[in-house]
C-alpha positions as a Markdown table, in Angstrom:
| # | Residue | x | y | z |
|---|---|---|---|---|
| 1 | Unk | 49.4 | 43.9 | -74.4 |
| 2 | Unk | 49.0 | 40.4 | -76.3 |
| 3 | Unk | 45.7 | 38.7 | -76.4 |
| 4 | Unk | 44.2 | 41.2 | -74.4 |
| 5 | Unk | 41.3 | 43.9 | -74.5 |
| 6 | Unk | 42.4 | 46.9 | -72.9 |
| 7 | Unk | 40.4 | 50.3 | -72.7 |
| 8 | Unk | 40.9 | 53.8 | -70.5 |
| 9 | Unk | 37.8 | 55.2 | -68.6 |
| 10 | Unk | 37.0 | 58.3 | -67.0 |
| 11 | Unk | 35.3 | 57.6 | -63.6 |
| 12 | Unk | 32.8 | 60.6 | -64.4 |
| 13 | Unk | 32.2 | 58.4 | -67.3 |
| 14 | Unk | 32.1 | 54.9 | -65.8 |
| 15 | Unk | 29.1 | 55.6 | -63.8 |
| 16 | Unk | 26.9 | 58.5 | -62.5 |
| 17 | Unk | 24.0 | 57.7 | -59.9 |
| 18 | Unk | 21.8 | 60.1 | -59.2 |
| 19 | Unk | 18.9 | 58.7 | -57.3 |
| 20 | Unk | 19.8 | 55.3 | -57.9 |
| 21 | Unk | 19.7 | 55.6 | -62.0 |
| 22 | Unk | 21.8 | 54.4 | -64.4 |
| 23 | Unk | 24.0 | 57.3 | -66.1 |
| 24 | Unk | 25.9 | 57.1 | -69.6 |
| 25 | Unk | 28.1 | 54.4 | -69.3 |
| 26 | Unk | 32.0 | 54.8 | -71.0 |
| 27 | Unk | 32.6 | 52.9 | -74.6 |
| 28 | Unk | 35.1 | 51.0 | -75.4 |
| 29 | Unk | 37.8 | 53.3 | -76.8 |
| 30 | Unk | 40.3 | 50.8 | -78.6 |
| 31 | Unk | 39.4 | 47.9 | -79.5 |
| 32 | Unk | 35.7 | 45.7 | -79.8 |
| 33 | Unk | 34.8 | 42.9 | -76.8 |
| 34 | Unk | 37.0 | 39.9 | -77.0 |
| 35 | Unk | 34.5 | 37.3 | -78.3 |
| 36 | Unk | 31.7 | 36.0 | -76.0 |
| 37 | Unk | 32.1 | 38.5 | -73.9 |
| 38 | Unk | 28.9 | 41.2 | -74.6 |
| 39 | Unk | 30.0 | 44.7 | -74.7 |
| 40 | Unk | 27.6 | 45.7 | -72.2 |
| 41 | Unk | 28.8 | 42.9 | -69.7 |
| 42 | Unk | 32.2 | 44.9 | -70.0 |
| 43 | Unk | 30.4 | 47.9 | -69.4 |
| 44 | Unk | 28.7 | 46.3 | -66.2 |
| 45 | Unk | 31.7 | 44.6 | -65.2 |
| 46 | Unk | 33.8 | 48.2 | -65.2 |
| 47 | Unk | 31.1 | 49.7 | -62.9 |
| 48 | Unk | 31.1 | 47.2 | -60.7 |
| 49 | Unk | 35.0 | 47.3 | -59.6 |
| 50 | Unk | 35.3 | 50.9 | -59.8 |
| 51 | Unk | 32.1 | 50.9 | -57.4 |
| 52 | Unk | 34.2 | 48.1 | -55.1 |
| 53 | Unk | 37.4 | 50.6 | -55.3 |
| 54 | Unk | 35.5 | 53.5 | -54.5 |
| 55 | Unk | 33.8 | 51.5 | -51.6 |
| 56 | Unk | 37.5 | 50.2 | -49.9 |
| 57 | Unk | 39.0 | 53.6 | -51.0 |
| 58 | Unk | 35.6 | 55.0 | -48.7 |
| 59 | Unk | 36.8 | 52.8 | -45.8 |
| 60 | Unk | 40.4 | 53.7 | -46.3 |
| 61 | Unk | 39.3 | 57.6 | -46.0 |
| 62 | Unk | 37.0 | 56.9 | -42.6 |
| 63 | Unk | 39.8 | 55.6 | -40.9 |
| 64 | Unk | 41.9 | 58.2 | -42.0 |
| 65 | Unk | 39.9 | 60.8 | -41.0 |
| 66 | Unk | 39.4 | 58.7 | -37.7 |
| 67 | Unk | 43.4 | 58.3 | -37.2 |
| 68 | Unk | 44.1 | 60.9 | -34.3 |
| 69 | Unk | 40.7 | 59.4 | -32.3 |
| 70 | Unk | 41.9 | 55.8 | -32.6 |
| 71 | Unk | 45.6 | 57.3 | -31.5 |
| 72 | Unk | 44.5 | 58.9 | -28.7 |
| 73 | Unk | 46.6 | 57.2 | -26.0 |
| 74 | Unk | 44.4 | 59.2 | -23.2 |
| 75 | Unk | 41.0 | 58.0 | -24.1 |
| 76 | Unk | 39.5 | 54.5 | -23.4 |
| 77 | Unk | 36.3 | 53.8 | -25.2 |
| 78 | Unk | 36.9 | 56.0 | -29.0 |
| 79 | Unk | 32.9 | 55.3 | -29.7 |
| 80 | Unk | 34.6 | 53.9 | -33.4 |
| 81 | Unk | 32.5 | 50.8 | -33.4 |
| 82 | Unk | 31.3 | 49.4 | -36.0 |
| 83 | Unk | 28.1 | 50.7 | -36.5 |
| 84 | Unk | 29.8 | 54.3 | -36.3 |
| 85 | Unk | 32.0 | 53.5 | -38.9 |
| 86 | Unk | 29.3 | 51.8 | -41.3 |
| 87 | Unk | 27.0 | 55.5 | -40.6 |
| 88 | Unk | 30.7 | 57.2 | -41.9 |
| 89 | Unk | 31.1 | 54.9 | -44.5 |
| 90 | Unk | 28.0 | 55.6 | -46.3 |
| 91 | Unk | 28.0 | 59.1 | -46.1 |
| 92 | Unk | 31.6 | 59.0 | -47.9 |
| 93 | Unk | 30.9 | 56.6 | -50.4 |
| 94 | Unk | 27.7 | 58.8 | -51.2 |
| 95 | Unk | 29.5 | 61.7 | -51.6 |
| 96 | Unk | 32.0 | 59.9 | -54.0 |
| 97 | Unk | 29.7 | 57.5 | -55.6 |
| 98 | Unk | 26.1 | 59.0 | -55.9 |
| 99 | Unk | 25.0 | 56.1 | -54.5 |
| 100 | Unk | 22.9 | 55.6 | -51.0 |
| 101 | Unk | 24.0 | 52.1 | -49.8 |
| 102 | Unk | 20.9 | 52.7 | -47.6 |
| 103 | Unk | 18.5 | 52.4 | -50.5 |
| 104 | Unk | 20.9 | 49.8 | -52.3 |
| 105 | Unk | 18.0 | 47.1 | -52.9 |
| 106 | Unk | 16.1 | 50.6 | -55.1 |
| 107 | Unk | 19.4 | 50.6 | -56.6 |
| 108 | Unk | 19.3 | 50.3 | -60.5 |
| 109 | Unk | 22.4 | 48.4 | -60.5 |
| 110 | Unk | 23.0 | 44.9 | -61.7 |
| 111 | Unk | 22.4 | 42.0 | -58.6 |
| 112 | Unk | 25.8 | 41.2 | -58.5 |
| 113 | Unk | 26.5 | 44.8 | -58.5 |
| 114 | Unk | 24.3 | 44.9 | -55.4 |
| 115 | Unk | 25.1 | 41.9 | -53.7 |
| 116 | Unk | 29.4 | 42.4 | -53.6 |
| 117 | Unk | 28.8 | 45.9 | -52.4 |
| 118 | Unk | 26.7 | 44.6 | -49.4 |
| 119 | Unk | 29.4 | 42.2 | -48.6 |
| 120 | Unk | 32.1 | 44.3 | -48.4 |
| 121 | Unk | 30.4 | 46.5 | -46.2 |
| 122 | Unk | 29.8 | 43.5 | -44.1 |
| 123 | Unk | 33.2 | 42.9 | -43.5 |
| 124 | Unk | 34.4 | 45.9 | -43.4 |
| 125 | Unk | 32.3 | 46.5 | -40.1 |
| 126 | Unk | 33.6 | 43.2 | -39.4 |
| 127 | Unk | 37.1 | 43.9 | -39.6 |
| 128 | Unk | 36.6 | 46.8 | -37.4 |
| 129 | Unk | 34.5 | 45.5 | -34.7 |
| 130 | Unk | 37.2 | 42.8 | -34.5 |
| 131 | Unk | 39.7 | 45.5 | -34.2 |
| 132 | Unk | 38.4 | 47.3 | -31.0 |
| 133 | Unk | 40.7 | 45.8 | -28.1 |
| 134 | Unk | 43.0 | 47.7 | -30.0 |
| 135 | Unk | 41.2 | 50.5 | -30.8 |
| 136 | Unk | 40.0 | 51.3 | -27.3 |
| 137 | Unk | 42.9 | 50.3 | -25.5 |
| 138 | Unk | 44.4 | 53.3 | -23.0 |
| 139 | Unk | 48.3 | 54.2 | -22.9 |
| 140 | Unk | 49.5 | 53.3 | -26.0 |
| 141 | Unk | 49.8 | 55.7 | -28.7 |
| 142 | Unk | 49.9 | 53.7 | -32.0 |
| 143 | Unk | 47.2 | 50.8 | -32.3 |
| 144 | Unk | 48.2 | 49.6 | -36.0 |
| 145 | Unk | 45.0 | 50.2 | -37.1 |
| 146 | Unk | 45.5 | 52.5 | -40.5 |
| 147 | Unk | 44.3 | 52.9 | -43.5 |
| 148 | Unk | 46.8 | 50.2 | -45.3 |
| 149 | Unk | 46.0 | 47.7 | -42.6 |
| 150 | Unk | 42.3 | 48.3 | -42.9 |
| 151 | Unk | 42.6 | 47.6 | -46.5 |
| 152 | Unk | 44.4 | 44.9 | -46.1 |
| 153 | Unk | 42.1 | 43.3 | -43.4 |
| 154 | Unk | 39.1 | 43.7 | -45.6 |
| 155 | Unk | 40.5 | 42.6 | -48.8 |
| 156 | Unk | 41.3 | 39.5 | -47.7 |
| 157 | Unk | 37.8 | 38.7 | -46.1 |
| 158 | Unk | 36.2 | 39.5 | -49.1 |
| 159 | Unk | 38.2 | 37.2 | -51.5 |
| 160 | Unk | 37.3 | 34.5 | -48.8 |
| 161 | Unk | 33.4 | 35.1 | -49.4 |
| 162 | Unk | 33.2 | 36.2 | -52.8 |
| 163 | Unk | 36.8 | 35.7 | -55.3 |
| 164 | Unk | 36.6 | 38.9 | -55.8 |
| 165 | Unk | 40.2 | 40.0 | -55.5 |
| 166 | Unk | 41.4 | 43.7 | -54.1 |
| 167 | Unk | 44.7 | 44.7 | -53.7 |
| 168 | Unk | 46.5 | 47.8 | -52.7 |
| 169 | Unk | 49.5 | 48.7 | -54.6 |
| 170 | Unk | 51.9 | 51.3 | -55.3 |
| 171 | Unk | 55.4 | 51.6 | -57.6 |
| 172 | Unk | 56.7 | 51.6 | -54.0 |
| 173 | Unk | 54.8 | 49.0 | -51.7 |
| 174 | Unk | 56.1 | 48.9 | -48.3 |
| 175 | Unk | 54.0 | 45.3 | -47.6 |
| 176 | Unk | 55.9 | 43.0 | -50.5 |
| 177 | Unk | 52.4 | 41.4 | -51.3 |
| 178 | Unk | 51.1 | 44.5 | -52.2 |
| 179 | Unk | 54.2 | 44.6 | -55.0 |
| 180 | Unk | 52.2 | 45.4 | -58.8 |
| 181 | Unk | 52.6 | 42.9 | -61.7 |
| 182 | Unk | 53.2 | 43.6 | -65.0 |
| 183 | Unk | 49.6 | 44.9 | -65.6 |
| 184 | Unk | 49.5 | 46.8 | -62.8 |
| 185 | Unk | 53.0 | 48.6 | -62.8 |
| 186 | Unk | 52.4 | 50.0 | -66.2 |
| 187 | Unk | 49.1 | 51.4 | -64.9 |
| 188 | Unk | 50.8 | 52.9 | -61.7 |
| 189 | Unk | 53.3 | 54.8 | -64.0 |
| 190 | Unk | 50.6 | 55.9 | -66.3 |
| 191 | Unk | 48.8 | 57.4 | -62.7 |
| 192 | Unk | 52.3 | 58.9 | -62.1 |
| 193 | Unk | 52.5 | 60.9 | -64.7 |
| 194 | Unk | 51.1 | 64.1 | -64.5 |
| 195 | Unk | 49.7 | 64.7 | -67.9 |
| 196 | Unk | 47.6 | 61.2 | -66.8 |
| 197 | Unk | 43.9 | 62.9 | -66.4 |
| 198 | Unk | 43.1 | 62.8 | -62.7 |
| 199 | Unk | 40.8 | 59.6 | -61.6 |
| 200 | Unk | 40.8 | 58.1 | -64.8 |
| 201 | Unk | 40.9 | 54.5 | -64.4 |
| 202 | Unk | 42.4 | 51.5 | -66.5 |
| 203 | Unk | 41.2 | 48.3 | -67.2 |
| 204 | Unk | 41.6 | 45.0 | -69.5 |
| 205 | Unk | 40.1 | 42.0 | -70.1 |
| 206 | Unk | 42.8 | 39.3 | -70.7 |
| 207 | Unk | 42.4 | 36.4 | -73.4 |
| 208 | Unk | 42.0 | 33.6 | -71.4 |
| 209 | Unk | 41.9 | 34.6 | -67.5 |
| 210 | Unk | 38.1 | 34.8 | -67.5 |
| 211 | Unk | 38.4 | 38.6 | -65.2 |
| 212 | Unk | 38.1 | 42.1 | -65.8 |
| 213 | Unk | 40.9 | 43.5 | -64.2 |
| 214 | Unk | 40.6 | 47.5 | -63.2 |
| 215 | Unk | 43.3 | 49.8 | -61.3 |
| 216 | Unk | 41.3 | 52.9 | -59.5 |
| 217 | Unk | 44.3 | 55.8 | -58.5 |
| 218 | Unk | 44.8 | 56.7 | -55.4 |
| 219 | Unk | 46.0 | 60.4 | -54.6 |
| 220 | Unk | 47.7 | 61.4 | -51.1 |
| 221 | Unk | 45.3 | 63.7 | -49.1 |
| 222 | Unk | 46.3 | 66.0 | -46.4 |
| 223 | Unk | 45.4 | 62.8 | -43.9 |
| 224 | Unk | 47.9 | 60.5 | -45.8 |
| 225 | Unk | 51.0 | 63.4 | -45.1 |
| 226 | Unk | 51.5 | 62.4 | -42.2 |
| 227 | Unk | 53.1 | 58.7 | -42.9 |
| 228 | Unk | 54.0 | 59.7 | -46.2 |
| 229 | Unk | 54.6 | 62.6 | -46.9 |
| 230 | Unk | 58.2 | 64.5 | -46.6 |
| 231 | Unk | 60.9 | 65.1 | -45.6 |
| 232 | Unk | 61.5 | 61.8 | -47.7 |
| 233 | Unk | 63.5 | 59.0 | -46.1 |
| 234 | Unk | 62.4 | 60.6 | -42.0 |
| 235 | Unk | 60.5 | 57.4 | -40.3 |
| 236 | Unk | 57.3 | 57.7 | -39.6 |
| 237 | Unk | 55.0 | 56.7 | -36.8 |
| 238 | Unk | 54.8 | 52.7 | -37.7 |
| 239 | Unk | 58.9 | 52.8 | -38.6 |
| 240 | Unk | 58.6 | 52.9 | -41.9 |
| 241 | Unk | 60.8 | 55.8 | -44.3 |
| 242 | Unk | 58.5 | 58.4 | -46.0 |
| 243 | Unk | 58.1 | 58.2 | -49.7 |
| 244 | Unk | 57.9 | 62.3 | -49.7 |
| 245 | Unk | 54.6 | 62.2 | -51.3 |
| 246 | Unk | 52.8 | 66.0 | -52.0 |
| 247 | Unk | 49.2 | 66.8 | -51.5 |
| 248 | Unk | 47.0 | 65.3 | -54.3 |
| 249 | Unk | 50.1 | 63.3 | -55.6 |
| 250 | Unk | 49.3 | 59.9 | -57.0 |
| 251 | Unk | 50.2 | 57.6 | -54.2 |
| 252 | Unk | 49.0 | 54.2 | -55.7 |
| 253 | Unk | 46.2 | 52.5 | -56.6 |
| 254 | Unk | 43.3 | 49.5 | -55.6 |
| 255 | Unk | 43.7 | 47.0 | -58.1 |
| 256 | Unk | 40.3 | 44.9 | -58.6 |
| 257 | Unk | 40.3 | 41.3 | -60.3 |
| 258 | Unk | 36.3 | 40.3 | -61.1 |
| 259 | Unk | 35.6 | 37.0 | -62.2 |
| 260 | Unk | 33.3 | 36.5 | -65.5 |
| 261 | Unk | 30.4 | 35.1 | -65.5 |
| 262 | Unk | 28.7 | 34.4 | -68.7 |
């Protein structure tokens, strides 16, 4: 791509955190740092969206494991509040991550690093404590509150408070504003190819638009079947046709846009 510093990196590769320490971060593979722009900024930068994407994807996954509670049409109060979900959401980003959010000030990650990570938590309990009229409400089956909408909830929230831009995406979006640009559909058909090394991520800095830019894959759990799996073309629950997905099939990606600051 023209005027533009683009580089692949393993995840296992971007960052691992054991105890809150730094791990051996990625190299560029292609090309050097487009100029005034410090090769280890890159470096930090990369962490720091694949750490957001990991977080949202965390979120994403609670609620998803969640979905049948919050369906319940028989029960009342689901006990999904907030606080539940931020105990949930901890654990699961741990577990992908290697990073306590609990000990995040101990964290030997950049401030910024720090500081985005503790506001998307914040609204992410804020876009589920907002959501529990719905949530708890008796006789109705389907409350509209999945994954996708989750996503889409907190995304927007945190562009508000920090210009941070997330975006869910997929070669076949069923929300048109979730439809990939240029950058991002060549990434999502890099993810679809199967030869494409699972979890890898892709990235660019582009001359001129002052952000790293990173797509994280998503892959359809057992969870994700349900809406999307097959037969291909049945509706599912929320009305939409199924894309006929299989287990651990790429089914998309979080695209982040972080702002440089120099």
């Amino acid at each position: 791509m023209a005027g533009c510093l683009r580089w692949v990196v393993a995840s296992w590769l971007v960052i691992a955190v054991t105890g809150g320490a730094y791990g051996e971060l990625a190299r560029a593979k292609d090309h050097p740092p487009e100029p005034g722009v410090p090769l280890q900024t890159i470096l930090e930068l990369e962490t720091t969206a694949r750490l957001l994407a990991v977080l949202l994807n965390s979120g994403r996954a609670v609620v998803n494991d969640n979905q049948e509670l919050l369906d319940d049409p028989t029960r009342g109060n689901k006990g999904f509040t907030a606080e539940a979900f931020e105990h949930q959401l901890m654990d699961m980003f741990r577990a992908h991550a290697s990073i306590d959010l609990r000990e995040l000030p101990a964290a030997r990650l950049p401030q910024r690093t720090k500081d985005l990570l503790r506001v998307l938590v914040e609204v992410s309990k804020q876009v589920v404590a907002e959501s529990q009229d719905a949530i708890n409400r008796q006789g109705v089956e389907f409350k509209g509150f999945i994954p996708a909408v989750f996503g889409s909830r907190v995304a927007g929230r945190f562009a508000e408070r920090t210009g941070v831009r997330l975006k869910q995406t997929s070669l076949q979006p069923r929300n048109p504003a979730n439809a990939p640009d240029t950058f991002e559909r060549a990434a999502l058909e890099q993810f679809a190819d199967p030869s494409h090394p699972r979890e890898r991520v892709i990235s660019e800095v582009a001359a001129g638009d002052k952000a790293l830019r990173l797509l994280f894959p998503l892959y359809a759990t057992r969870g994700c079947l349900a809406c999307h799996g097959e037969p291909k073309g049945a509706k599912d629950k929320t009305g939409y046709p199924k894309e006929g997905l299989r287990l651990g099939q790429n089914a998309g990606a979080i695209s982040v846009t972080l702002p440089i600051r120099r």
